[in-house]
C-alpha positions in Angstrom: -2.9 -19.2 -0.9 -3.7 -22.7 -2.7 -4.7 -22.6 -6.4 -8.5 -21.9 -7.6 -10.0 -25.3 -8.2 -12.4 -26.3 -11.2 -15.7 -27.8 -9.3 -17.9 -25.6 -7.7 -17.4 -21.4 -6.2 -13.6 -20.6 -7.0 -11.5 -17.7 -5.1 -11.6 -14.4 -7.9 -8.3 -12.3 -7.8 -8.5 -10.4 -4.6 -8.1 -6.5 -5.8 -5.4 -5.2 -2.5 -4.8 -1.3 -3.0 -1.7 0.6 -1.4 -2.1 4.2 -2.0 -0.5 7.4 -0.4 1.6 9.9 -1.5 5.1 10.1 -3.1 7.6 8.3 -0.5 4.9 7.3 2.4 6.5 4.0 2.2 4.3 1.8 -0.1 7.1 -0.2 -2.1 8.1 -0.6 1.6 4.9 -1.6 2.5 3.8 -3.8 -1.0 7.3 -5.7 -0.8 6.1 -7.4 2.6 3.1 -8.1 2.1 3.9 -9.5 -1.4 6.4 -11.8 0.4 4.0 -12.7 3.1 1.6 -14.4 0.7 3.7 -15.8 -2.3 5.2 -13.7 -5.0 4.2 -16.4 -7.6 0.3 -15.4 -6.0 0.4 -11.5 -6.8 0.5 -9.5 -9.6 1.5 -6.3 -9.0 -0.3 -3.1 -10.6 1.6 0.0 -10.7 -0.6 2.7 -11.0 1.5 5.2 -12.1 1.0 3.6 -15.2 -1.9 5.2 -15.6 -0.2 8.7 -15.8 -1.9 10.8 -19.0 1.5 12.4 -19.8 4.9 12.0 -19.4 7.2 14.0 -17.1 8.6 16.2 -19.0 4.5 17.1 -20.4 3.5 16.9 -16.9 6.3 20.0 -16.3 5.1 21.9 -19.0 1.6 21.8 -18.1 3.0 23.0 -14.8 1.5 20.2 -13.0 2.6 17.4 -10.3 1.7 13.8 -10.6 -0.4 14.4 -7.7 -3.4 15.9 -9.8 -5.8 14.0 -10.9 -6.4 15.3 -14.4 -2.8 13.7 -15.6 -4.3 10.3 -14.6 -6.6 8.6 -16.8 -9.0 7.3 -13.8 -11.6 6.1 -16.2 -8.9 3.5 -17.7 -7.8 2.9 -14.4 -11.5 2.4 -13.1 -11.8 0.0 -16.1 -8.8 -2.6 -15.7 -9.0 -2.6 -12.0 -12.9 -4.4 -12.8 -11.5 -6.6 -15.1 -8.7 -7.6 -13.0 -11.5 -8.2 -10.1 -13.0 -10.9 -12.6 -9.7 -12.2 -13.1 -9.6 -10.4 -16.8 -6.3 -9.9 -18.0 -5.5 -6.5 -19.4 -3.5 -4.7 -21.6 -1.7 -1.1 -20.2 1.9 0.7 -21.2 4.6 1.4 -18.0 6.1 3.9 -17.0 9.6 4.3 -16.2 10.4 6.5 -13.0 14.0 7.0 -14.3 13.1 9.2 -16.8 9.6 9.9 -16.5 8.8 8.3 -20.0 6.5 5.6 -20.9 7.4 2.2 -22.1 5.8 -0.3 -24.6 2.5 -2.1 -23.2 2.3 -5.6 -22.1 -0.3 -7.8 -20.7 -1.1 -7.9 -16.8 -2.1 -11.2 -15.9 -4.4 -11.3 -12.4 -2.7 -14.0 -9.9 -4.5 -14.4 -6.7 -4.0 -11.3 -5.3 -3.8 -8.1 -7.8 -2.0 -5.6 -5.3 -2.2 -2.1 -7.0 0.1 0.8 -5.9 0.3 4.6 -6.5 -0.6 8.0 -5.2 -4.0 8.1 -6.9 -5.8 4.5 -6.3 -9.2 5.7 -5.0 -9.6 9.7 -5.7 -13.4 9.3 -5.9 -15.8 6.5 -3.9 -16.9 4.9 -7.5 -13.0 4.1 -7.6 -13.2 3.3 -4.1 -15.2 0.3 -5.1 -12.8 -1.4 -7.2 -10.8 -2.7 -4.3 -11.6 -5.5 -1.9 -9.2 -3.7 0.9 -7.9 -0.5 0.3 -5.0 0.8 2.5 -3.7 4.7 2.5 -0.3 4.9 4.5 -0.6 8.7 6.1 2.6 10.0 7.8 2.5 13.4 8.9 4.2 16.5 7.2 7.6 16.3 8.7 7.9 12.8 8.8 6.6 12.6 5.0 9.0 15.3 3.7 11.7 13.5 5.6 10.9 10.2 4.0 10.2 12.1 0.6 13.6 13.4 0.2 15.6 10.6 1.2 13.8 8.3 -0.9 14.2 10.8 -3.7 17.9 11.0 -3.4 19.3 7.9 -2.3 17.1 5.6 -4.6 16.0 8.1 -7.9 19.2 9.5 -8.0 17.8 13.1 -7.7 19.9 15.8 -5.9 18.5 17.5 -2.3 18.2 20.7 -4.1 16.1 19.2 -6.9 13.7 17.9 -4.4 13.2 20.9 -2.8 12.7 23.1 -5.8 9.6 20.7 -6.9 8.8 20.2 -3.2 6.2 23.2 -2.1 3.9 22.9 -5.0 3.5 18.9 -4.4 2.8 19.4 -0.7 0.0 21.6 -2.0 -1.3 18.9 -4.3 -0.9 16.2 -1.9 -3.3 18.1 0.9 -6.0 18.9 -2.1 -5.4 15.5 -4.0 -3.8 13.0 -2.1 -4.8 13.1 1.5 -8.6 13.2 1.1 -8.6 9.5 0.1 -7.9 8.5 3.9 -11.6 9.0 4.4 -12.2 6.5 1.7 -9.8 3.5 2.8 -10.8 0.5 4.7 -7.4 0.5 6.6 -5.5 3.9 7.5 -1.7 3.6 8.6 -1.1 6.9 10.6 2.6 7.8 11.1 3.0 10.4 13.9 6.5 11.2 15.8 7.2 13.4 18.7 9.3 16.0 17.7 10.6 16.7 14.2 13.9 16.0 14.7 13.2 12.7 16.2 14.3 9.4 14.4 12.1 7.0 12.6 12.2 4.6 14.8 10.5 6.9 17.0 7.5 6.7 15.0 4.3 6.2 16.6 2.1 3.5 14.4 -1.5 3.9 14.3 -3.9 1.8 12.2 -7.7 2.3 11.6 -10.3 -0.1 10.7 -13.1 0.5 9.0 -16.1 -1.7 7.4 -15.3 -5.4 6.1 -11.4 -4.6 7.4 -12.6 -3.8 11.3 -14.7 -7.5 10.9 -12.3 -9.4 9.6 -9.7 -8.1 12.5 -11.8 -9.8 14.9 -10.5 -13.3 13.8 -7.0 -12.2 12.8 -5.7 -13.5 16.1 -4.2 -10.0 17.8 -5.2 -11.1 21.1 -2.3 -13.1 21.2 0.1 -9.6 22.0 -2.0 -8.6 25.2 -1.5 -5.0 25.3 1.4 -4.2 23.1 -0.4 -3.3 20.7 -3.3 -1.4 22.2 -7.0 -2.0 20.9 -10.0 0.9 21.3 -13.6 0.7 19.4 -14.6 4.3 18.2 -17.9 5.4 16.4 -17.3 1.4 14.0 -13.9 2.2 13.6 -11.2 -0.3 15.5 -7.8 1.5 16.2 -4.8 -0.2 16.8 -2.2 1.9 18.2 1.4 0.3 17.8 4.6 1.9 20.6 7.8 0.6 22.2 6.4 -2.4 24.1 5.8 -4.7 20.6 8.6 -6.8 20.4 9.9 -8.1 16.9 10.0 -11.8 18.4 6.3 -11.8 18.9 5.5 -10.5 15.5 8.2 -12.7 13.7 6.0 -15.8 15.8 2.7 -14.3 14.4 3.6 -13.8 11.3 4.9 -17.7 11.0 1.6 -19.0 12.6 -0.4 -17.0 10.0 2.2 -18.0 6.6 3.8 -20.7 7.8 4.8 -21.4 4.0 6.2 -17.9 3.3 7.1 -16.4 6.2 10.9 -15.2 6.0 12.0 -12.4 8.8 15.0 -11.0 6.2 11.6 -9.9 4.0 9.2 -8.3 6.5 9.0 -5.2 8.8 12.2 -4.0 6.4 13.0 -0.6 5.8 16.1 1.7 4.6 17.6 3.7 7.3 18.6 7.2 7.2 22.4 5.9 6.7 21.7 3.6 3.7 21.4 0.7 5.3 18.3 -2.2 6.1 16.8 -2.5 9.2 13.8 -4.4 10.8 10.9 -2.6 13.0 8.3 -4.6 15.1 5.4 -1.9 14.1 5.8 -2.4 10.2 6.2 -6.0 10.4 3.3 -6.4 12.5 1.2 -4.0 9.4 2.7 -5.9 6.5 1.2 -9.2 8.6 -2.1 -7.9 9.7 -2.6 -6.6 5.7 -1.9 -9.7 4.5 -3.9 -12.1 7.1 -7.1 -9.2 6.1 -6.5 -10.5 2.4 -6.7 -14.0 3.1 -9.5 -13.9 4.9 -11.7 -10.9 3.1 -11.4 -13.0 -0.4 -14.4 -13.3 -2.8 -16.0 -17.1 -4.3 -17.0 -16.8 -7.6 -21.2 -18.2 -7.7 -20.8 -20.2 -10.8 -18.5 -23.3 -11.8 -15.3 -22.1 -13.9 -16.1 -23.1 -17.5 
């Protein structure tokens, strides 16, 4: 994305929201898409920043992170406006080591301000803060798979720690978390056949609503033919993603569209249930399409910078 000029409507920050709940694969997700257009073009916005208490409060209360009440949404509601008119602003971080909060720093909107949490849009007024909002949506056994792996190969918790904790924050996550699919512009459904099937056995379905679903229309997916199979339902476009999408034909898309930034060792990466990288055609193809929606959904500012 090429730098605002001083002369006449300039690009604002473009406000790109990740949201789902805890290990539905946003870092996984962000960390593409962030590549795709330019690190030195996004400032990311962790939104579990916004968290009221820390985790050891949060335990005490006997609450999860998934409630809304240990968020401070009105704060939230309030810097993500700011950032929109390319405002800096002025928040603490928290640190998922320990579940404590850090000192606060300044957040600086680049191009693209690419917020990320469980909680980004709870209620429509939030909703509006975003110029694309995306809720990544795997189903229960795929979710509690990713959940726990995530959990103890990269937080360092133990299995049996996750699954003490775990009931209670699939009950928040159905109350709190999953309503906000209705909200998003783009919904990424994970679905698989059976639960003991692998992830790569994943079926990938994306949903397209509003500004998203018109902007898909000149995002250049005619190019796969059928791989990627396209229906129109009640203004919704679906894309449903399977077997025949070949990483070669993504990898080419994804060079036509960020000829610049495109790097295959960065997209459609994920972390195996051994530990190890790997590279699938569906999330590659996601991380692409979310980034060609953001460059071509972005906002002119009416007046002359000065």
């Amino acid at each position: 994305m090429s730098a605002p000029t001083t002369d006449g409507p300039r690009p604002l920050p473009f406000v790109l929201g990740i949201v789902g709940d805890s290990g539905s694969g946003k870092s996984t997700i962000a960390r593409g898409v962030k590549a795709l257009i330019g690190g030195d073009n996004v400032t990311s916005l962790e939104l579990d920043d916004y968290l009221r208490y820390t985790r050891a409060e949060r335990a005490e209360r006997g609450m999860t992170a998934l409630n809304p009440q240990v968020h401070n949404l009105p704060l939230m509601q309030e810097h993500l406006q700011l950032l929109r008119r390319g405002r800096p602003v002025r928040n603490r971080a928290y640190d998922h080591t320990d579940g404590s909060f850090g000192p606060a720093r300044v957040i600086e909107p680049r191009d693209v301000v690419l917020a990320r949490g469980l909680l980004g849009f709870p209620t429509e007024e939030l909703g509006k803060a975003y110029d694309l909002s995306v809720f990544l949506h795997p189903e229960p056994d795929l979710l509690f798979r990713w959940k726990l792996r995530r959990d103890v190969q990269a937080r360092g918790y133990s299995e049996a720690e996750v699954l003490k904790h775990i009931a209670q924050h699939l009950l928040d996550s159905k109350q709190f978390v999953a309503p906000q699919a209705e909200r998003a512009d783009m919904v990424v459904r994970y679905e698989i056949p059976a639960w003991d099937a692998p992830d790569t056995e994943a079926r990938v379905t994306l949903v397209l609503r509003r500004g998203a679903a018109e902007a898909l229309r000149g995002a250049a997916i005619d190019r796969f033919g059928d791989a990627p199979r396209l229906e129109e339902r009640d203004g919704e476009r679906v894309i449903r993603l399977d077997a025949g999408l070949s990483l070669e034909s993504v990898d080419a898309w994804g060079r036509e569209r960020f000829p610049q930034t495109f790097a295959p060792e960065a997209v459609g990466v994920f972390g195996t249930q051994e530990g190890t990288a790997s590279r699938q055609a569906s999330l590659a193809f996601t991380e692409v399409l979310i980034a060609a929606l953001t460059q071509r959904l972005r906002r002119v500012e009416d007046a002359p910078a000065g």
